[in-house]
C-alpha positions in Angstrom: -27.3 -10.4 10.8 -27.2 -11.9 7.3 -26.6 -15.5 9.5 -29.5 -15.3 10.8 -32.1 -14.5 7.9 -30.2 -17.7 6.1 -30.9 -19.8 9.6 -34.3 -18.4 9.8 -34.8 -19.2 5.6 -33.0 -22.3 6.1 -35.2 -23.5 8.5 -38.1 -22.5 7.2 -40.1 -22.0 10.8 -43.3 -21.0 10.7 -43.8 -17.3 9.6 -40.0 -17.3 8.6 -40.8 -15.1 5.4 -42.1 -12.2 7.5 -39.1 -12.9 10.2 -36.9 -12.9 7.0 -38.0 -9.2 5.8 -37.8 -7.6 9.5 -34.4 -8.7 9.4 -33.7 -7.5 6.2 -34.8 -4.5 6.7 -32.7 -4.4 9.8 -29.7 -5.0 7.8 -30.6 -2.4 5.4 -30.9 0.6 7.6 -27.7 -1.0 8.9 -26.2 -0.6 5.6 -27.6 3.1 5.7 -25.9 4.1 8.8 -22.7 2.6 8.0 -22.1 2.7 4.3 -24.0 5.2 2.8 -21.0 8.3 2.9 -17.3 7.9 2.9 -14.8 10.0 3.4 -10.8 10.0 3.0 -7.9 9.4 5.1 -4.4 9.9 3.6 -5.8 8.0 0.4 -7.4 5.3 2.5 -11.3 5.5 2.0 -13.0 5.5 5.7 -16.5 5.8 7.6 -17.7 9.4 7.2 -18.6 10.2 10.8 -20.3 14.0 11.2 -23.0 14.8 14.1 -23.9 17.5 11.7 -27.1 16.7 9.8 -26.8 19.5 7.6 -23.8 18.8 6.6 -24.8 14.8 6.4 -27.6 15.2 4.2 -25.2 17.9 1.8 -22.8 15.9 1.4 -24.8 12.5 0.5 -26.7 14.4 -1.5 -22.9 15.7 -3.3 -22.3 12.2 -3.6 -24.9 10.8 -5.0 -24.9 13.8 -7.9 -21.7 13.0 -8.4 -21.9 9.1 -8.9 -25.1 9.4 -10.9 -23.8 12.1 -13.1 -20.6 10.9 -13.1 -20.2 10.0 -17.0 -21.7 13.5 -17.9 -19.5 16.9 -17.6 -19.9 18.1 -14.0 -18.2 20.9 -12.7 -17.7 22.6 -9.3 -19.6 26.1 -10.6 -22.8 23.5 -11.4 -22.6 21.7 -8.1 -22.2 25.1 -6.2 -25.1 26.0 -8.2 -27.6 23.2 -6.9 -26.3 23.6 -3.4 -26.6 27.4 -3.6 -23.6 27.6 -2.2 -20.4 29.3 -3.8 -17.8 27.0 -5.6 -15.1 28.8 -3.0 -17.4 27.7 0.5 -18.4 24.5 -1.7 -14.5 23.4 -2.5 -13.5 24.1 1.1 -16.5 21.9 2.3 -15.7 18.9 0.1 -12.1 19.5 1.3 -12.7 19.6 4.6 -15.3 16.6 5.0 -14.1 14.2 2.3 -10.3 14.4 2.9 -9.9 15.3 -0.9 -11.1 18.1 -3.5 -13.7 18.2 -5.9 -12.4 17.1 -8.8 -10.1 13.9 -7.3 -13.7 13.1 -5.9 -15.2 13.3 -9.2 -12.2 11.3 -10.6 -12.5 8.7 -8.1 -15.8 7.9 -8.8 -15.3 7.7 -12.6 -12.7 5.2 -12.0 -14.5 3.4 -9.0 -17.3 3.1 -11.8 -15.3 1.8 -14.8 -14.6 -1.2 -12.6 -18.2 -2.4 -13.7 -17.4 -1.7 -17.8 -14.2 -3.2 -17.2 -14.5 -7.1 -15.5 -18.2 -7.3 -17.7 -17.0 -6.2 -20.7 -14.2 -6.3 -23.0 -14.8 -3.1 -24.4 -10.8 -1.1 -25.1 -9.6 0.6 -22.3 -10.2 4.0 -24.6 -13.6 3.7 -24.8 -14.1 2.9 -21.2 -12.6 6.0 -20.7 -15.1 8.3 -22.5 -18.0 6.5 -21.3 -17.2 6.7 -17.9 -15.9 10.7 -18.4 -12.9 11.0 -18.8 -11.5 13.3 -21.3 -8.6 11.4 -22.4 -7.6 7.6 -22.1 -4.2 9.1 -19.9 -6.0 10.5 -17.4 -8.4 7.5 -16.7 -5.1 5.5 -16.5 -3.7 8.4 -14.1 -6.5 8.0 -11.7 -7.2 4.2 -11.8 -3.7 3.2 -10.9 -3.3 5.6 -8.1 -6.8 4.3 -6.5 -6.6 0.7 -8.0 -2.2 0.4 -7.5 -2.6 -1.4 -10.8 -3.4 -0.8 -14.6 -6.5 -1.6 -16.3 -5.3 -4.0 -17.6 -3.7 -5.9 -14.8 -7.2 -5.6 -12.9 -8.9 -7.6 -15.7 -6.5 -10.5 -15.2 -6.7 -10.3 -11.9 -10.5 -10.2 -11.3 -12.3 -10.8 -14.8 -12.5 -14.9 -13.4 -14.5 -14.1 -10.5 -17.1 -12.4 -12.2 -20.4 -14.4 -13.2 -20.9 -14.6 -17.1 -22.2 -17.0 -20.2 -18.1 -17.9 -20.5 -18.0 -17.7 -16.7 -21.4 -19.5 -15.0 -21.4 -19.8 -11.4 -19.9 -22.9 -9.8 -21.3 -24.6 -6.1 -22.3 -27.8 -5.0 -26.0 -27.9 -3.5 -26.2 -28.6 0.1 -28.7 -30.4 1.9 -31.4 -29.0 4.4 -29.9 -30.1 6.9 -26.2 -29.8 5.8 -27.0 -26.1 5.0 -28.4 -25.5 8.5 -25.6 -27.4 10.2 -23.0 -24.9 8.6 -25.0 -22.1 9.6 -25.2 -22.9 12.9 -21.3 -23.4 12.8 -20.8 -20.2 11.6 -23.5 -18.2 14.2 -21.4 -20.6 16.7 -18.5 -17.9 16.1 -20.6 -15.3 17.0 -23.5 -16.8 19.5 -22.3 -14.1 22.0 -21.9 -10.8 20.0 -25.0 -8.4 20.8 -26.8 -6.6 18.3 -24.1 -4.1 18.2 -21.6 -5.1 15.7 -18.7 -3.3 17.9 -19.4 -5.8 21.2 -17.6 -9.2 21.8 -17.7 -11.1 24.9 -15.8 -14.2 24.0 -15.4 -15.1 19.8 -14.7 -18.6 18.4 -13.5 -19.0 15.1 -11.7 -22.3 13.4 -9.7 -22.2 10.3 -9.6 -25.1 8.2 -6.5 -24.1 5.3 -6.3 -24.9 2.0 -2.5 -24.4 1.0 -3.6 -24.5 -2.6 -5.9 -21.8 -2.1 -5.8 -19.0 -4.7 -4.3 -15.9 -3.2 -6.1 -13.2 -2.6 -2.7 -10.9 -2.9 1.0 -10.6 -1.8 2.3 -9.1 0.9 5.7 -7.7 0.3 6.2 -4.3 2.1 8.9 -1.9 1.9 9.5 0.8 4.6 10.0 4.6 3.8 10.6 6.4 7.3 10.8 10.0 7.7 13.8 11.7 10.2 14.8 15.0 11.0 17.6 16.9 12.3 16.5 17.3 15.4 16.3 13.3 15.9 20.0 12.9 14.5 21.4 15.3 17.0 19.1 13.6 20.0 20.1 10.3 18.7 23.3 10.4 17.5 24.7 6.9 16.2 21.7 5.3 17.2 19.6 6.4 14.4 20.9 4.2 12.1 20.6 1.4 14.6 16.8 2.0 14.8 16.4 2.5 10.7 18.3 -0.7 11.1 16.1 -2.4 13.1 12.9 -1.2 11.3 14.4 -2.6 8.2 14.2 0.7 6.4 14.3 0.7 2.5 14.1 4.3 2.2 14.5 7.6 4.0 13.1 11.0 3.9 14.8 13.5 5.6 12.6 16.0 6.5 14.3 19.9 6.9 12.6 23.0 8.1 13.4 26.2 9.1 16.5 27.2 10.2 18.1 23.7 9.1 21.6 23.8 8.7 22.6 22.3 4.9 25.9 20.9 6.0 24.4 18.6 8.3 21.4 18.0 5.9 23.8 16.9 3.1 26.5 15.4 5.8 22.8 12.9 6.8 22.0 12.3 3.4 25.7 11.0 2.2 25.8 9.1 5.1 22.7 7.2 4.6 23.0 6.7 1.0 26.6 5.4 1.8 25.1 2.7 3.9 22.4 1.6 1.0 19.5 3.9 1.9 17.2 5.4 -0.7 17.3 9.3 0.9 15.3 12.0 -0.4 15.3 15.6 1.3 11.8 17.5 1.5 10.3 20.0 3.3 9.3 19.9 6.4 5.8 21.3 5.9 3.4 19.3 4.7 4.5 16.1 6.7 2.7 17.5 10.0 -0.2 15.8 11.1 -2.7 15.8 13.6 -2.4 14.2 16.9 -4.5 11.5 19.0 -3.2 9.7 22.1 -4.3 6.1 19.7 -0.8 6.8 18.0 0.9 6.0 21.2 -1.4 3.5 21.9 -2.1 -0.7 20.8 -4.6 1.6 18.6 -1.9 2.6 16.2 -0.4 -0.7 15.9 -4.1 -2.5 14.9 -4.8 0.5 12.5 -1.3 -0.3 10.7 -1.6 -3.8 10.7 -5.5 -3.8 9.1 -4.5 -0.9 6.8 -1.1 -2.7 4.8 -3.1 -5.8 5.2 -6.0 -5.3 3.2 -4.5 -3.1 1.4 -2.7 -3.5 -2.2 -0.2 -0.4 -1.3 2.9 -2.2 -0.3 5.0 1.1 0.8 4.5 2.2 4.6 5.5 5.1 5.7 6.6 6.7 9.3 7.8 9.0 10.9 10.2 7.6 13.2 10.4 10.0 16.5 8.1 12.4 17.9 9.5 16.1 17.9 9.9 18.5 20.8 11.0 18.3 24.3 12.3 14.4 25.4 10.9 15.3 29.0 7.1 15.2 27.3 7.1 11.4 27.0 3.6 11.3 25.2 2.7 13.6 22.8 0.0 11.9 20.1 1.9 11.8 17.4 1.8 9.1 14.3 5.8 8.2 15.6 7.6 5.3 15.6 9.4 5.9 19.1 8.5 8.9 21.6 11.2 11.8 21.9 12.9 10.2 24.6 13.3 7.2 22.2 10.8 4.3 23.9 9.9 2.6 21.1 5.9 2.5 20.8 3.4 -0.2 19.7 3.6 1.3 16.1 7.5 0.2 16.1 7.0 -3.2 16.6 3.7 -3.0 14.4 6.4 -2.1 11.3 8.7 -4.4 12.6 6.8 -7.2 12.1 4.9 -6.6 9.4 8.5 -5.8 7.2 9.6 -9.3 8.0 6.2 -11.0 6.4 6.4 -11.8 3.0 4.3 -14.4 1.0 0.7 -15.0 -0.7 -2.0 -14.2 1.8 -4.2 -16.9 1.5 -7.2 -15.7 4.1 -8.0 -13.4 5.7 -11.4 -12.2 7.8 -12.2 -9.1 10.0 -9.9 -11.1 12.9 -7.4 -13.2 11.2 -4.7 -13.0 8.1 -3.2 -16.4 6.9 0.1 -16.1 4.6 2.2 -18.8 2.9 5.7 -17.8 3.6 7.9 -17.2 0.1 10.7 -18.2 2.7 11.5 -21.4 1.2 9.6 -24.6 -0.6 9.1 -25.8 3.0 6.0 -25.6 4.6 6.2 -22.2 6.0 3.2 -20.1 7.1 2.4 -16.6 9.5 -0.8 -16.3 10.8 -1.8 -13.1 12.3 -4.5 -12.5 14.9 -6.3 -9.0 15.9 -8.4 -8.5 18.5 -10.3 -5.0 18.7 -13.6 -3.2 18.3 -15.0 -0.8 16.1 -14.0 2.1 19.1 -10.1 1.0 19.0 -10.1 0.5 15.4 -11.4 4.6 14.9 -8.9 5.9 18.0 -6.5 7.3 16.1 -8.7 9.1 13.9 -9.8 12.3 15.9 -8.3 13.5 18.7 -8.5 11.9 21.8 -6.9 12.4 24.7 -5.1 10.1 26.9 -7.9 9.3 28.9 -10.6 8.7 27.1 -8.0 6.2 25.2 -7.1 4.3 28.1 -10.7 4.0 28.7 -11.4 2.6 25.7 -8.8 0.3 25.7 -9.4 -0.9 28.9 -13.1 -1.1 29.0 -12.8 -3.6 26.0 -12.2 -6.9 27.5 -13.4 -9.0 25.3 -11.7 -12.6 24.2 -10.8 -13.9 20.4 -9.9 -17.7 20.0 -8.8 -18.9 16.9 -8.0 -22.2 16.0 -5.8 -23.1 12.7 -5.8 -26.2 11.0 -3.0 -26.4 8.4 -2.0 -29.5 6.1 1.4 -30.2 6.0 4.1 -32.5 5.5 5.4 -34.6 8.2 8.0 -33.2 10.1 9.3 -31.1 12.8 8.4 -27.5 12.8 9.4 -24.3 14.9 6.5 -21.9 16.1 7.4 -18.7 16.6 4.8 -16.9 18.8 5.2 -13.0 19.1 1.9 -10.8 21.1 1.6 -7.1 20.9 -0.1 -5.8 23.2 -1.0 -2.7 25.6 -0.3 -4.1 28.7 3.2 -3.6 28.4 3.2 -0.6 26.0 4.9 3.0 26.8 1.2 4.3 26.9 0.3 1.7 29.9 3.2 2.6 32.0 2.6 5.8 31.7 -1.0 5.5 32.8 0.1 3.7 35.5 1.9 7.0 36.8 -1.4 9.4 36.0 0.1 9.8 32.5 2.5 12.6 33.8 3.8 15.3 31.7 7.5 14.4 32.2 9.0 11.2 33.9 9.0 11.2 37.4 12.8 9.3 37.6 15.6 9.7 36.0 15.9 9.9 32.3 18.0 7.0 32.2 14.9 4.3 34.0 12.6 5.3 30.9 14.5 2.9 28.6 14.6 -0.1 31.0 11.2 0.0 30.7 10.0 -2.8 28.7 7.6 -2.5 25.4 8.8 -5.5 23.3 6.1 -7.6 22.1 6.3 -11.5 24.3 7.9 -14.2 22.4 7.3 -17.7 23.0 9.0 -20.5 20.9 8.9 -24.2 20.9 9.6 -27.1 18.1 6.5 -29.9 17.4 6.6 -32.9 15.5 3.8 -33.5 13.1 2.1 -36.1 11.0 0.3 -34.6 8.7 -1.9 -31.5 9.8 -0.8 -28.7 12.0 -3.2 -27.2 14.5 -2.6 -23.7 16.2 -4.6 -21.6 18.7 -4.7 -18.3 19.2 -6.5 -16.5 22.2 -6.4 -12.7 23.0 -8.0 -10.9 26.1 -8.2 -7.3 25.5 -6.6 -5.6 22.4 -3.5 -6.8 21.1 -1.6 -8.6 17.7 -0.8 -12.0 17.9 1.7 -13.3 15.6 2.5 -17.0 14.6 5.6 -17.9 12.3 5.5 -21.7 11.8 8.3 -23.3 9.9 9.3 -26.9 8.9 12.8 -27.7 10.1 13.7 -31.4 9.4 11.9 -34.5 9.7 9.8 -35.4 12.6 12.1 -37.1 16.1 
């Protein structure tokens, strides 16, 4: 949308300034539907999405209060007040809506909010603090790292560059008429066959030129914590530590509940922290969560790669099997492998993403582009996602495993990406690994009417293949290395590109 008012201002057709402000206001009630409330998801902030207009217009109205009150002393009784609600109805409704309470909302936005203090000022840390609310200078520092994952301190170095000042003025080289339509027409190129609705694709066609001196935007070095129980030690056996193995666990949680015995709790625990895990032993209770046939689906594994991607959180967690009977192969649960121990898209997802490690250099809605800390070599992964706006919410409510596999397989839409890296002459090894739902535990099953229990033998289940395709092959290169990508339907590309020796 915001290509096309520059086109149309670029050009400068006739009438373009009324054609400009129609599209504007286009992408203002766009902004509206989309943007305007938030919610929470396990810490992640996501698309509030009610069909409730009461409960629309209460909440925007709670959030707006609270941002524009923010640096004054609000308090649940005065909100309830204004609603005419009580704080007890009130505290369960921000609860239930938002995904947190009243006061880490009010926290949140105090810190979201000292952002703007912070990178356009250089006023102490302190008195940021008060202005902004906050009683004292510890909290503030409680609340920005948890949302922020850094200090203060460490955002200002990290972000005070970009932000326009006297010290700081803005930097660009002016383009021609004609150079600036010529761009934008390279860009809508990309996108020439989208429809109006932001969620549609038919085919997409996007180049990458990269700049291996490019700033980084962040680093990507994950650590896995995975979550086991009992009962998956006594299904699996030996073969637990084989799959925390594979998943290249750093740490476990071993989850008890009821009824546990503590021999074999304690008996799990030495064993694991004899081979090098980091275990820690909780309850059971408050690791259950709700279920959605996404989690068994390519849905999971694009959620997981889009959330530790853009995301400055470098700890994942899993659980790593799905409870209850082995004969119920699909259950919905955010697992690793189902109870019968077929590893789901979500295994490979972790997999993956454990073995990338570097400075992510790009990234856009589609694409990720890291420079390997491997070696000094000329070493890159690019990653590749093709969904829409339907997969990418899936594993959010709870859908069942129909209405997934229709939305899976209804989108059929193509991504092409084509990479253009400088690099030294040489010979290099691709590495090309796609994830996608075609060969999944959830597509097999729906093959079969998604049964309740496996119509063979127990045994068949694990011949059954769900490893992502690999491909791998050796090139010899001058100097630039060029790389396409194309995806039909959902699924995770994966590039690893490596230099090896000098070119034949």
């Amino acid at each position: 949308m915001l290509l096309h008012i520059l086109l149309d201002y670029s050009r400068r057709s006739f009438n373009y300034k009324s054609t400009c402000i129609d599209q504007m206001i286009e992408v203002i009630k766009y902004l509206n539907q989309h943007y305007n409330l938030f919610a929470f998801e396990d810490k992640v902030v996501v698309n509030f999405r009610n069909d409730n207009p009461v409960v629309v217009e209460r909440i925007s109205r709670i959030i707006n209060y609270i941002y524009a009150n923010h640096a004054s002393r609000i308090t649940l009784e005065d909100l309830a007040e204004r609603e005419h609600l009580s704080t007890f109805y009130l505290s369960h409704l921000i609860r239930d809506y938002m995904g947190i309470n009243f006061q880490e909302l009010l926290c949140f936005a105090r810190a979201e909010m000292s952002e703007i203090l912070l990178l356009e000022t250089d006023r102490k840390i302190s008195a940021i603090a008060k202005d902004v609310g906050f009683s004292t200078t510890s909290y503030y520092n409680k609340f920005f790292s948890k949302w922020f994952g850094h200090t203060q301190l460490e955002h200002r170095q990290l972000y005070m560059s970009h932000i326009l000042s006297d010290a700081r003025p803005a930097r660009f080289e002016l383009l021609s008429d004609n150079q600036a339509v010529s761009l934008i027409r390279r860009c809508l190129s990309a996108v020439s066959d989208q429809e109006k609705s932001s969620s549609v694709i038919n085919r997409l066609y996007l180049t990458v030129d990269v700049n291996p001196q490019m700033v980084p935007v962040m680093n990507i070095h994950h650590s896995l914590e995975v979550v086991i129980t009992q009962e998956d030690y006594h299904i699996m056996g030996e073969r637990i530590f084989n799959l925390l193995y594979d998943l290249n666990a750093s740490r476990v949680i071993l989850a008890s509940r009821q009824g546990d015995s503590e021999t074999t709790t304690a008996l799990i625990a030495n064993r694991l922290s004899f081979i090098g895990y980091e275990v820690s032993t909780v309850c059971d209770n408050g690791l259950c969560c709700g279920s959605s046939a996404g989690y068994d689906s390519i849905a999971a594994a694009i959620h997981i790669f889009r959330t530790y991607f853009i995301s400055k959180e470098n700890i994942m967690h899993c659980r790593l099997r799905d409870q209850g009977e082995p004969s119920m192969i699909l259950k919905g649960a955010p697992s690793c492998i189902t109870s019968c121990l077929v590893p789901k898209p979500s295994f490979y997802a972790y997999q993956l993403l454990k073995n990338i490690k570097g400075k992510l250099l790009y990234w856009g809605k589609y694409y990720y582009v890291i420079k390997n800390d491997l070696s000094e070599k000329d070493s890159y992964t690019l990653a590749i996602i093709n969904y829409n706006d339907d997969i990418q919410h899936l594993y959010m409510r709870n859908a069942g495993v129909y209405e997934a596999n229709d939305i899976i397989n209804s989108f059929k839409d193509e991504l092409h990406v084509d990479f253009s890296i400088p690099v030294e002459s040489g010979q290099y090894v691709i590495a090309k690994y796609a994830l996608s739902n075609s060969n999944s535990i959830f597509a097999h099953m729906s093959h079969l009417g998604f049964p309740e229990a496996f119509p063979l033998p127990e045994a068949w289940v694990h011949m059954l293949n769900t490893e992502p395709q690999a491909q791998v092959s050796v090139e010899n290169v001058d100097d630039k290395l060029n790389i396409s990508s194309a995806i039909k339907g959902a699924g995770i590309h994966i590039i690893v590109v490596e230099k090896v020796g000098p070119a034949d």
